[in-house]
N, C-alpha and C positions, 0 to 999 in steps of 0.2 A: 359934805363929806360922805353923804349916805349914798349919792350919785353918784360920787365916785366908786367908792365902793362896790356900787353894783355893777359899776361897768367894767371895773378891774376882774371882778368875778365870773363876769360873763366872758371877756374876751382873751383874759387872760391864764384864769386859772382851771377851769372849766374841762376846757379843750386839754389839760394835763392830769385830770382827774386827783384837783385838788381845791381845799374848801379855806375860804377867807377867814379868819379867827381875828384877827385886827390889822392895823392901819394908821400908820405914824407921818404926817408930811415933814422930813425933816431936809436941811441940805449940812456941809459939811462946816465944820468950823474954821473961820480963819482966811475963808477962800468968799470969792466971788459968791453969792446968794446964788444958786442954780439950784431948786428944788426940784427933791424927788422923794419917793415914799418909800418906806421898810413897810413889807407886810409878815403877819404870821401868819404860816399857813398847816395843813396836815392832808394826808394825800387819803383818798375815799376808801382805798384797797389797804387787806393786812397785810403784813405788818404795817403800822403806820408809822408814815418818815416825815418828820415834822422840820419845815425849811425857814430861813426868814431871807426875802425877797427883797432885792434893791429893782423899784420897778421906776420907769425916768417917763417922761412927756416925750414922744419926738418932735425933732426941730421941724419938719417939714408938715408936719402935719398933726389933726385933733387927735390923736391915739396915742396910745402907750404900748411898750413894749418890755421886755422883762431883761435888763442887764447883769444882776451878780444873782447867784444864790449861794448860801451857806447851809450847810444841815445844823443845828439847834444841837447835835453831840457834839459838834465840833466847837462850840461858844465857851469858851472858860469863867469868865467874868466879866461881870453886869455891874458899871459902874456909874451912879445918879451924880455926883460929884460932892453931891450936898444936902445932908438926910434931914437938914434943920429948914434948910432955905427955898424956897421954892426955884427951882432952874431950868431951861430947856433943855442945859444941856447933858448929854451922858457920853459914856465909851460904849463901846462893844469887842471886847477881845475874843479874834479869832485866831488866824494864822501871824497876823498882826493886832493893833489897837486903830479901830475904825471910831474918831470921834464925830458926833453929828450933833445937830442945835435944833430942836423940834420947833415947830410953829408955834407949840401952846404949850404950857404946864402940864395940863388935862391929858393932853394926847399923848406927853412922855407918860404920865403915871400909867394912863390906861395899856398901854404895850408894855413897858413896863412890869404890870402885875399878868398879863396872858403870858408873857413869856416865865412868868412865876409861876405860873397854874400850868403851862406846858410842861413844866422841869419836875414839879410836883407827879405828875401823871405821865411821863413817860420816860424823864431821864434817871426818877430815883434820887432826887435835890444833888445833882454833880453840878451844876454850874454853882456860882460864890456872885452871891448880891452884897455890891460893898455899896456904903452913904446912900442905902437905900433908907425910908422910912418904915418903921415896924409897925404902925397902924397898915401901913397901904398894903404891906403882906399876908395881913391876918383880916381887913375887912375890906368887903368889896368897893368899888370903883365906885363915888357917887354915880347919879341916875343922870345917861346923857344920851347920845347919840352910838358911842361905841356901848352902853350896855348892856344891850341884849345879846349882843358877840360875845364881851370879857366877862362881864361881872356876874353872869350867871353860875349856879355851881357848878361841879364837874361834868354833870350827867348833861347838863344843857349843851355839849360841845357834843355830846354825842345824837343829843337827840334833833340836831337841827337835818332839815330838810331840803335839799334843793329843788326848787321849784324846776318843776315839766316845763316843756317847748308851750304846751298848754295853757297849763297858768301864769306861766310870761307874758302871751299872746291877749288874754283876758284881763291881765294886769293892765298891759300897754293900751288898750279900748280905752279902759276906766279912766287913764291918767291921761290921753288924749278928751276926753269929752270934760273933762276938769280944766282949768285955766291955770288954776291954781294948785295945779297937783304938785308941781317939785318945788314953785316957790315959797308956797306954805304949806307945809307939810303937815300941821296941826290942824290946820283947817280942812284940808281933806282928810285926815284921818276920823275928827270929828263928823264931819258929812258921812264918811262908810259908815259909821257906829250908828246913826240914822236911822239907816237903811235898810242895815243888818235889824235894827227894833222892829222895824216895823215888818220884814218879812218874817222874823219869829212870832208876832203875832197873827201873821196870818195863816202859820203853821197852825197854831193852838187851837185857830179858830177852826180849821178847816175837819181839825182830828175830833174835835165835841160834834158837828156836824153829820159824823159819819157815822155816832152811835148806833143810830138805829139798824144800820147796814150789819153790824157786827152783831147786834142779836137776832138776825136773821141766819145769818150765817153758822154760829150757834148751834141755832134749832135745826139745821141742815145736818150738821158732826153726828149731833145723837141719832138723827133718822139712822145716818149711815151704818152707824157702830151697830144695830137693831139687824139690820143686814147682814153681818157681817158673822155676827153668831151665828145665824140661821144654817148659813153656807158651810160654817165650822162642823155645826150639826150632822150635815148629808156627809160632810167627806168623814168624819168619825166613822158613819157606820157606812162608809165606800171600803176604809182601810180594815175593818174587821172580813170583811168579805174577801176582800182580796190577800189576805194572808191565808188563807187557806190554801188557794190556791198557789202560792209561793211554795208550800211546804211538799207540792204533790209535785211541783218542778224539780224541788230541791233534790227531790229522792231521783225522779226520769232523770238528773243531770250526771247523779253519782252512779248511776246504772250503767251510762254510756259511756262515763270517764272510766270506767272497767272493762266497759266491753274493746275500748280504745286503747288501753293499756296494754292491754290480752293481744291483740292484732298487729302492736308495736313492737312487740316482743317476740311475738312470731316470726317477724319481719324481718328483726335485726337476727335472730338465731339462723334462720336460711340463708342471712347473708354472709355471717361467720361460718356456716357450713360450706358455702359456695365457696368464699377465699381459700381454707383451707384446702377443698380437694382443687381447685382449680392451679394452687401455687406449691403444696406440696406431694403429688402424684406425678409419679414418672412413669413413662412408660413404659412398658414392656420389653419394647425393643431397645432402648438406650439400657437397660437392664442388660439387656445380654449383651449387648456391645461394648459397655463396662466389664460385664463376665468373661463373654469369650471373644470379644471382636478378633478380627485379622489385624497386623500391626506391622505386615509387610509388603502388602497392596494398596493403593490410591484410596481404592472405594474403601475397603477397610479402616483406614486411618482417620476419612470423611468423617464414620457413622459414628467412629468415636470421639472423633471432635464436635459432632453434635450432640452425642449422649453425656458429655462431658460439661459442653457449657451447659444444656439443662438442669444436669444435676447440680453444677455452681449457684444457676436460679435458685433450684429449689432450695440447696441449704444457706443462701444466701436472702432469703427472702424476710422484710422484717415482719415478724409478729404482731400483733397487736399484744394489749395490757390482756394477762391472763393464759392467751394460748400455749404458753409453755408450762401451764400446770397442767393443761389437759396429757390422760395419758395414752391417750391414739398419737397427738403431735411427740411425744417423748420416743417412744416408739420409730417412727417415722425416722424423726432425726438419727435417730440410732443406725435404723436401718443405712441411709444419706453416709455418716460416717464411714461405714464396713464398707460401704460401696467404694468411698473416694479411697480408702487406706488400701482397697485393694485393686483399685484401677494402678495410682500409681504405683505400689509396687510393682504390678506389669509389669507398666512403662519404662521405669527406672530400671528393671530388669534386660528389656529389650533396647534400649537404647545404650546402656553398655554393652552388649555384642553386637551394638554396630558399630561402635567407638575400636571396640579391638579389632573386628573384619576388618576397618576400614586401613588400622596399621599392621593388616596381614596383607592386604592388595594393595595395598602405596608399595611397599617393602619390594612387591615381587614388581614394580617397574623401574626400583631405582638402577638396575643391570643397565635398562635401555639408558639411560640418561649418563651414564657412568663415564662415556668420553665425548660427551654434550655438554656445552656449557651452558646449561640451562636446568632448569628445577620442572620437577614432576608436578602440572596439573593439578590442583585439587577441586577444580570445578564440577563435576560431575559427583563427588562425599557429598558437596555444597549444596546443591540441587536435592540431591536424595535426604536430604536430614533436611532440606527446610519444611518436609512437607510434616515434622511435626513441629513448627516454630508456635503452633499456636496450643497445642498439646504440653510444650514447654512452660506456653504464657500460663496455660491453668495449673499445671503442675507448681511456677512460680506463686501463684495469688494462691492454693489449697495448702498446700503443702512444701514449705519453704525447706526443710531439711533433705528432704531427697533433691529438689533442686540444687542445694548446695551441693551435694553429694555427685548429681551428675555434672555439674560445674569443672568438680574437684575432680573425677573420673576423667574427663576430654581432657581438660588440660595435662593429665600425667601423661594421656597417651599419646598424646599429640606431642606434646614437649621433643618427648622420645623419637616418633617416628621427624617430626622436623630437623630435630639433631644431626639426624641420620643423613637427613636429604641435604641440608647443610653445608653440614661437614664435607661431604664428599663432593658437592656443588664449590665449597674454594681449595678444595685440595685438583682439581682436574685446573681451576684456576692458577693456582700459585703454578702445576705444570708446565701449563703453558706461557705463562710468564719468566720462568726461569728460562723457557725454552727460545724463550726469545731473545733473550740474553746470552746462553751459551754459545749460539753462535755469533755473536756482535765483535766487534773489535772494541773490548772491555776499558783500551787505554792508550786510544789514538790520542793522539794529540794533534791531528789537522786542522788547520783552522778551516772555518766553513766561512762557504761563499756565499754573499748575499743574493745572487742567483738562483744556489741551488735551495734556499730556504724560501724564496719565493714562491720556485718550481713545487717545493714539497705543500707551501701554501693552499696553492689553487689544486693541487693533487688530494690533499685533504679534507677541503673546504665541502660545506653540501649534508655530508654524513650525518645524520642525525637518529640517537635513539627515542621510540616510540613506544608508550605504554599504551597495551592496551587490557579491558576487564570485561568482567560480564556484570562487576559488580554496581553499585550505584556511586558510592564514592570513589572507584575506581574510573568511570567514567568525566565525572566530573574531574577529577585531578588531570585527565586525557584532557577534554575543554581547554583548562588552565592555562597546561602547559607547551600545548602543539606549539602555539605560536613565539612563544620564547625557545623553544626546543627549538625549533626550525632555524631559528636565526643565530641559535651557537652553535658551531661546530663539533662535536661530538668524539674526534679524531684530533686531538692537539699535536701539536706541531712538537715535532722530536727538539727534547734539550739534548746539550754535551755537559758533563762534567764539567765549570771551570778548572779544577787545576788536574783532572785524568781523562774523562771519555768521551765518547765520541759516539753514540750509536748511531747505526746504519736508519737511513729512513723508514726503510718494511719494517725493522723492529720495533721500532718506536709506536710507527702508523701501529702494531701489533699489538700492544702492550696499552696506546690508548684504548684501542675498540674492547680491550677483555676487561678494563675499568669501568670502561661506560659501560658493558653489558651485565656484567654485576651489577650496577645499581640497577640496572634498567629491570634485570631478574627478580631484584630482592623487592623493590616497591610494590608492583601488582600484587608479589605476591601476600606480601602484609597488611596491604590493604584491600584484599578479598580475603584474608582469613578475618579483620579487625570488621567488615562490613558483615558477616557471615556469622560472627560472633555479635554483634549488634542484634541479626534479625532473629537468628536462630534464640537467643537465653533472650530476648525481648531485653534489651538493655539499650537506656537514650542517650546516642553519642553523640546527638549535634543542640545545642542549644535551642528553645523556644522563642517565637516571636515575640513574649512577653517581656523577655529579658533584654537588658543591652549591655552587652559585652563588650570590654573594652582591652584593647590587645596592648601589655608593657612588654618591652623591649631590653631583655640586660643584656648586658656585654659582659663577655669571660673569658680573657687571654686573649681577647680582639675577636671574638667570634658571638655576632647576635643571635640569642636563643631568648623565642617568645615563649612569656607566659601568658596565660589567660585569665581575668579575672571576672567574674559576673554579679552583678546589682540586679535584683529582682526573681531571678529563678528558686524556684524549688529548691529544698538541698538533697529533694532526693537525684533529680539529674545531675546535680554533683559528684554525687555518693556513684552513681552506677557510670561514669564517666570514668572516674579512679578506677571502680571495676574495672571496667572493659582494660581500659589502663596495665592494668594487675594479672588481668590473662594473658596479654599480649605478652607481658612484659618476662612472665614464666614461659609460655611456647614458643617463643623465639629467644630466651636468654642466651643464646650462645651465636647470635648475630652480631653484636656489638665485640664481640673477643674474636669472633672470625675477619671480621672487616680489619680490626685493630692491626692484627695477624698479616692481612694482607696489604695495607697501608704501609707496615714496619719491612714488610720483604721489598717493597718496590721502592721505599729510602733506601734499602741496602743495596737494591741492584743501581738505582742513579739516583743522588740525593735531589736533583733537579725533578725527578717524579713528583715531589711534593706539589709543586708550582702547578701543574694543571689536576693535581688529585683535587687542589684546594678549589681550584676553579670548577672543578667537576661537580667536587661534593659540595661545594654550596649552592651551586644552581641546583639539586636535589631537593634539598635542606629548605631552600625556599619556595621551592615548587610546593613540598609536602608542609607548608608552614599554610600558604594561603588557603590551604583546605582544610588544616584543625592544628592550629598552633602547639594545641594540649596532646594531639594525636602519640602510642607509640613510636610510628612512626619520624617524624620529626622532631620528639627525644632525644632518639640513639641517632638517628643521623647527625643532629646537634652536637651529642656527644661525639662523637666521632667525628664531628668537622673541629672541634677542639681540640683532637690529635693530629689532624692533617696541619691545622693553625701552629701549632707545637714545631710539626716537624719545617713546616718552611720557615718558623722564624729561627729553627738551629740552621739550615741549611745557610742563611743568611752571614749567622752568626761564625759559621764554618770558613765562609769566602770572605769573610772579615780578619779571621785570625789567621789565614793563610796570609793576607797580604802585611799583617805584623808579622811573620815569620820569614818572609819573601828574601832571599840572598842573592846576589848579584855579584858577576865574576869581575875580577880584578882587574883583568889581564883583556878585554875586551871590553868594545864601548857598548854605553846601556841599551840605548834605542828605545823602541815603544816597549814599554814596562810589561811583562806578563800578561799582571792583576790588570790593565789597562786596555787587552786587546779581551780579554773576558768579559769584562763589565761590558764591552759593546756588542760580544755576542746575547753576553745574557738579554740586556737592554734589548736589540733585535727579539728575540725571541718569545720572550715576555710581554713586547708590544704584540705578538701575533695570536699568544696566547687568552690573554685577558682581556682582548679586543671584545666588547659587548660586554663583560664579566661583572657579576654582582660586586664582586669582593676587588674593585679597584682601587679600595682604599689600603688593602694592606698592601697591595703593591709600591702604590707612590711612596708609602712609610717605606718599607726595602728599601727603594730608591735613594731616598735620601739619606738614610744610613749606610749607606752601602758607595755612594756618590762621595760622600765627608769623608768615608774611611779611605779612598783612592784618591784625594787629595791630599789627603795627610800622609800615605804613604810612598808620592810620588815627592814631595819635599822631604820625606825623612832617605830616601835612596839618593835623592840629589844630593844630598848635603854629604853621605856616604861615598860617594863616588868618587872615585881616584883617578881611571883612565879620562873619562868624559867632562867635559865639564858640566859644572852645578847650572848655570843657564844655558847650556843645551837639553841637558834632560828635561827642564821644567818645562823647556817654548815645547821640544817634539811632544810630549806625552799631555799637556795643555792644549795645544793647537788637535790633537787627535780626538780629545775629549769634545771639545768644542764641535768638530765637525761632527762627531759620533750624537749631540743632543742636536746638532740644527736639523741631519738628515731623519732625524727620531721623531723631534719636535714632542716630546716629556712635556706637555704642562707645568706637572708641579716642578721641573730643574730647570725653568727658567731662568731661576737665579743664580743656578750654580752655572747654569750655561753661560750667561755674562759674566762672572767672577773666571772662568777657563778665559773664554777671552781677553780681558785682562790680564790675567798671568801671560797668557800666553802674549804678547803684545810687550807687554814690561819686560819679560824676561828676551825676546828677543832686543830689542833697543840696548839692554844690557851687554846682551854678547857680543852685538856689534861695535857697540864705542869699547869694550875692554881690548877688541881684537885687534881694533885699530889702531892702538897706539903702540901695536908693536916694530909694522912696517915702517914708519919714521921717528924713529923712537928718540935719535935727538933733536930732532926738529920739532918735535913734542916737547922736550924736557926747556930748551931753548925759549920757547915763546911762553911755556909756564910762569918762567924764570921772569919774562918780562911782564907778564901778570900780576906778577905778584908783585914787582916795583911799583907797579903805577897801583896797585892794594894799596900799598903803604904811604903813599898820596904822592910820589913823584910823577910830575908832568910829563906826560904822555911824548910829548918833544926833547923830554931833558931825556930820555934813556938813553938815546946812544951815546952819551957823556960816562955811563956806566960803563968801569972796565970791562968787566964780563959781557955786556950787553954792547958794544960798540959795534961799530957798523963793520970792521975786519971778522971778528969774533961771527956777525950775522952770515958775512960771505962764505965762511970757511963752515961753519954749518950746511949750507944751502946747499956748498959743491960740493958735501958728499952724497946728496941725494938727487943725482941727475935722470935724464927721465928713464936711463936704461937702467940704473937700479931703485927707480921707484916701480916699476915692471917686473922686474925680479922680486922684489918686496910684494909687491901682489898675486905675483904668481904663486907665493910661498903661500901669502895667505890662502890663496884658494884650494891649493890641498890642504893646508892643515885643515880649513873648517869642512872641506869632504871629510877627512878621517874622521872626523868628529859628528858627525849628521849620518843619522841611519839611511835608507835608501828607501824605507817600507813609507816613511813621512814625506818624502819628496817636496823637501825643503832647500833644497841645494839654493834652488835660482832664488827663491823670495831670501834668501839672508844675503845674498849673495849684489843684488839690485840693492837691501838697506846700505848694503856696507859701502857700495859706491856712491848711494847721495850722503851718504855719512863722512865719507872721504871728500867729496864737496863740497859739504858745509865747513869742513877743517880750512880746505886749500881757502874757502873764499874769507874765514876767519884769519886763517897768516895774512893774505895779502893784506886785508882790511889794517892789521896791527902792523904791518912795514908802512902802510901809506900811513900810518897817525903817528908813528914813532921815530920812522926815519924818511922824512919829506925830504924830496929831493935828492932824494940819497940814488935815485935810477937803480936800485936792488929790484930783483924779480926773480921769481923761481925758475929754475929751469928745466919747468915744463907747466902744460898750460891744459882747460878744464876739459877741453876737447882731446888733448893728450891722455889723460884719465878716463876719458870715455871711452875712448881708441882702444885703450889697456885692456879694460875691464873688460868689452866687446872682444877680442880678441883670446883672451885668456879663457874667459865662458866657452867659447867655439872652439878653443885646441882640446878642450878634457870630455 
């Protein structure tokens, strides 16, 4: 067992850094004998987890391998079966109850009590030993083979040793050169004890032997110790000497570390003397150029922009700890002070009487400009005041109240003289608008030809207005926009009033170019006072590369106006963005009420002006959007694209209630509807307009509201109508609509375009079979008659057994409709359906062609119902289909 043991140790447990504690051969109860062994074991490392091991023989071969392990917390109860009787067998309750039958008595107690002294030393007694024996708990394990493992006391589980690669190796020699090393174990054990004797004796012997060695060695110590003073001796009186000398160091060291101090100090005060005058001394000359500089010439302006940043230097420069108690530096700054409080009052001085000259000389050109439709220049103010943009920048960063203050000063006077220029810039406007009007023919009502709007087309086409600046973002908006400029029209295409006017083309052509030339006036110029304002008060109006900006989109009343929002910037570019924002918004305040002004006069001259102001003002709107969403500018134009949005969707709303109000004479046939020859001018027109146009979405919305409303009002007049009839009006005014989207080709009324054609189609097939059945009206009622017998389930051969329906009753029908008054019958019909069919629809022939294969399909329906009803009977009409070709051919030709 001891063999084993060590082999399990070696191969098994070893290599898991865990140590053998005992060793049970048992196999299972009740089953086939197949042994195998339970080991306890404890692992070398802390904590220690103490396992018990189901280890098996393999089949295949002399080794062992390790199959179950269980941890020793997990064991509940320990049961011997039998605490009187001696038994192999016991339980092991784990997750289950594992019974096993040991080899020997000996070998269950001995596991047995190690798994007792395990539970004792690390589980705290949690496992329950049942029909165990109470000697075998409290005394150790007789003396055997497992007792140097189990039976020893506590401390011997810790104190065991596992042997080195070494002592294994030295083992294995010993027990090779024995014969009888593993099979008697006693007997070799006895032989080492031997051996072991006799080499301790020859220890003993070897150390009495060596005496003599050792009081040589002895007498060698004391020489040395004799030495050793000696030496102690010399250095006693080495170290009295040389303290002396220490003491005359000590003093030369403290001498120098003064004279060191002294030179350090020296050092740093010249340096602080140096910062001083080097960072707060001004010049002379920037002195007087604060004092008295020129503030009207170039160079003048220069020496104070430099005397100005210096002096910033200077009172901007930091101190170190201390120098502001010195009082030369107090002094100084004082001086610094008086300087900048009296620079800028200068400045602030002379900069408001440039501000006022500048709206005494605008003032005296607005005469020139006065029947110009154009705004007075202010490029050359611009120029001349940026040359103190940077004089502002200090005046900003020194002295923020007088900056406010000249802030506040421009903008009053600017306000003012802008007002000025303004005002009189859309008052020569609204003149000339009016003036184009007064002579127009205010309420023709011609219809226009699609020729001459072609002509007016390509006469229009081309025109384009061009911005141009001196400024930086005026340039850029120029970039932007050339090429979308370029490609819209500029000159739209003359509306008429649907239900009044008509204007002349020159007026129209008129009245576009003085819209477009207002905006075209008003942008440079608000974006060279908005860029001029940026550079001039130093205020950042375009976002930093740090930030990313991201552009929402609202909608309001149908009109998109971006907002801006920004993640990452400063708040102070924020802040001076709403500035800039805030000046504009006060020296132009009276743009947005003058445009409104002029938007409201040109609905009242032609409500249809709305339709290209909208198209006008939103290609503006979004010109001035892709250059600064947040801009003034693209605000009020915003706003005021939401007045133009306003007025075309009344204008809409207008030709909508017109055609609910629409009255129709009595006493005359309807024709093509009004509201029906307008919607295709408009349509025409509209497509010529908004051709390219941002804002093509409010249009198709128009459209279709405006489409729905002309079909609902062309069935509510049919249905009204007394002279015409109800499917005449629906096929002409259907059939017109139809043609009016195919020659259009309206994407979005595709649908409505199919649903026209339908009407129109339904309703014709309508008028024709109603109209029909008046020319043979009893020959109609006649064969009805027999229809409806054979409804009623009589056989199709019994009718002519019907009195009414007999074959005399058939003849005496037939001959009164011979073919010279089935001729006269058609000839009726064909004037009556001329009075009834307008001449503008040129519909005549196409109803005119249904109604004769309509009449064919009748004649070939009677024959069809004489040959099933009365066979044999030799009846036939008396005229034939070629006879009705004749007719209808001939009657077409006489009218």
């Amino acid at each position: 067992m001891t063999a084993i043991k060590h082999a399990l140790q070696r191969d098994i447990f070893t290599p898991n850094d865990e140590r053998l504690l005992s060793i049970v051969n048992v196999c299972k109860a009740g089953k086939k004998k197949r042994n195998c062994f339970l080991c306890a074991t404890v692992t070398t490392e802390r904590p220690v987890q103490v396992n018990v091991v189901k280890v098996k023989k393999s089949d295949k071969g002399d080794f062992y391998k390790r199959q179950t392990a269980w941890a020793l917390r997990d064991l509940a109860v320990v049961d011997a079966k039998d605490a009187v009787k001696e038994s192999p067998e016991f339980d092991l309750h784990f997750d289950k109850v594992y019974k096993w039958v040991a080899s020997s008595t000996v070998e269950k107690n001995t596991f047995i009590s190690c798994i007792w002294k395990l539970n004792q030393r690390y589980l705290r007694k949690k496992i329950d030993f049942i029909n165990v024996s109470s000697q075998l708990l409290e005394e150790s394990v007789p003396s055997g083979e497992n007792q140097s493992v189990a039976g020893g006391d506590e401390e011997a589980v810790d104190e065991y040793q596992e042997l080195n690669a070494r002592e294994e190796q030295d083992i294995e020699i010993m027990m090779e050169g024995c014969e009888y090393a593993i099979s008697n174990a006693e007997a070799f054990a006895e032989k080492l004890s031997r051996e072991l004797q006799v080499l301790d004796g020859a220890n003993i012997q070897s150390i009495m032997a060596s005496e003599k060695q050792v009081n040589i060695l002895m007498k060698l110590l004391d020489e040395a110790l004799k030495e050793v003073d000696q030496i102690e001796l010399k250095l006693s009186s080495y170290e009295e000497m040389l303290q002396s000398v220490k003491d005359q160091m000590d003093q030369i060291s403290e001498s120098n570390h003064l004279i060191h101090l002294s030179n350090t100090n020296n050092v740093k005060l010249l340096s602080e003397i140096e910062f001083l005058v080097n960072h707060m001394d001004l010049a002379k000359g920037h002195i007087k150029a604060l004092q008295e500089g020129d503030l009207t010439s170039s160079r003048g302006i220069e020496a104070c922009t430099n005397a100005a940043d210096a002096l910033l230097q200077c009172m901007n420069v930091a101190l170190r700890p201390g120098h502001d108690m010195l009082h030369a530096v107090k002094q100084q700054q004082q001086r610094f002070s008086d300087l900048r409080e009296q620079f800028a009052r200068r400045l602030a001085s002379h900069l408001n009487s440039v501000f006022v000259q500048q709206g005494h000389d605008q003032s005296s050109t607005l005469a020139q400009h006065s029947a110009e439709l154009t705004l007075p220049n202010h490029h050359p103010f611009h120029r001349d005041l940026l040359r103190y943009a940077k004089l502002m920048e200090w005046l900003k960063n020194t002295d923020y109240g007088k900056y406010e203050g000249l802030t506040k000063n421009y903008m009053d006077y600017l306000s003012r003289l802008y007002e000025r220029e303004i005002k009189d810039f859309f008052e020569v406007a609204k003149i000339k608008m009016t003036g184009t009007t007064r002579e127009g023919k205010k309420f023709a009502t011609l219809p226009r030809k699609e020729s001459a709007v072609k002509q007016e087309t390509e006469s229009l086409h081309g025109s384009s207005g061009k911005l141009t600046g001196s400024t930086s973002s005026l340039n850029k908006l120029s970039v932007q926009s050339s090429g979308n400029r370029r490609s819209q029209s500029s000159s739209l295409l003359d509306m008429g009033n649907m239900s009044a006017s008509d204007l002349d083309v020159a007026d129209r052509t008129k009245f576009d170019k003085i819209f477009e030339q207002v905006l075209s006036e008003l942008e440079p110029l608000c974006l060279a006072e908005q860029d001029f304002i940026s550079k001039f008060f130093k205020l950042q109006q375009h976002q930093s590369t740090s930030g990313a900006a991201t552009n929402e989109v609202e909608e309001m009343d149908g009109v998109a106006l971006s907002r801006s929002y920004t993640s990452g910037v400063p708040q102070t570019v924020s802040s001076e963005k709403d500035m800039i924002r805030q000046m504009m918004t006060k020296i132009f305040r009276c743009i947005e009420p003058e445009l409104n002004n002029l938007i409201a006069l040109g609905d009242k001259i032609d409500s249809f002006n709305s339709l290209y102001m909208l198209v006008k003002m939103s290609h503006h709107v979004w010109t001035a959007q892709n250059v600064d969403p947040a801009s003034f500018l693209s605000t009020t134009l915003g706003n005021v694209l939401v007045t133009v949005k306003r007025n075309f969707d009344k204008c809409i709303s207008n030709q909508m209630k017109q055609m609910d109000e629409v009255k129709i004479s009595k006493k005359s046939k309807v024709g093509i509807l009004p509201f029906v020859a307008e919607f295709e001018e408009f349509a025409a027109l509209a497509e010529s307009i908004f051709k390219n146009a941002e804002r093509r979405g409010d249009l198709d919305k128009a459209y279709i509201k405006l489409i729905r409303a002309v079909f609902v009002s062309v069935e509510k007049v049919a249905n009204e109508s007394q002279k015409t009839p109800r499917d005449v009006v629906m096929m002409e005014n259907f059939h017109h609509i139809f043609a009016t989207l195919s020659r259009l080709k309206i994407s979005c009324l595709e649908a409505e375009k199919k649903e026209a054609k339908q009407k129109y189609t339904d309703h014709l097939q309508s008028y024709v079979i109603y109209s029909l059945g008046q020319p043979l009206e009893k020959l109609n009622h006649f064969f009805e008659g027999v229809e409806a017998r054979v409804a009623q389930g009589i056989r199709e051969e019994e009718v002519s057994y019907q009195l009414a329906f007999n074959k005399q009753e058939l003849r005496k029908v037939i001959k009164e409709y011979p073919g010279k008054e089935v001729k006269k019958g058609l000839d009726n019909l064909y004037k009556k359906v001329d009075k009834h069919l307008c001449e503008e629809e040129n519909l005549l022939q196409v109803v005119w062609h249904s109604m004769q294969d309509e009449f064919i399909r009748q004649y070939k329906h009677f024959e069809g119902l004489i040959a099933r009803c009365y066979p044999g009977s030799g009846i036939t009409m008396e005229f034939t289909i070629q006879d009705i070709l004749d007719y209808c051919s001939s009657i077409a030709q006489s009218h």
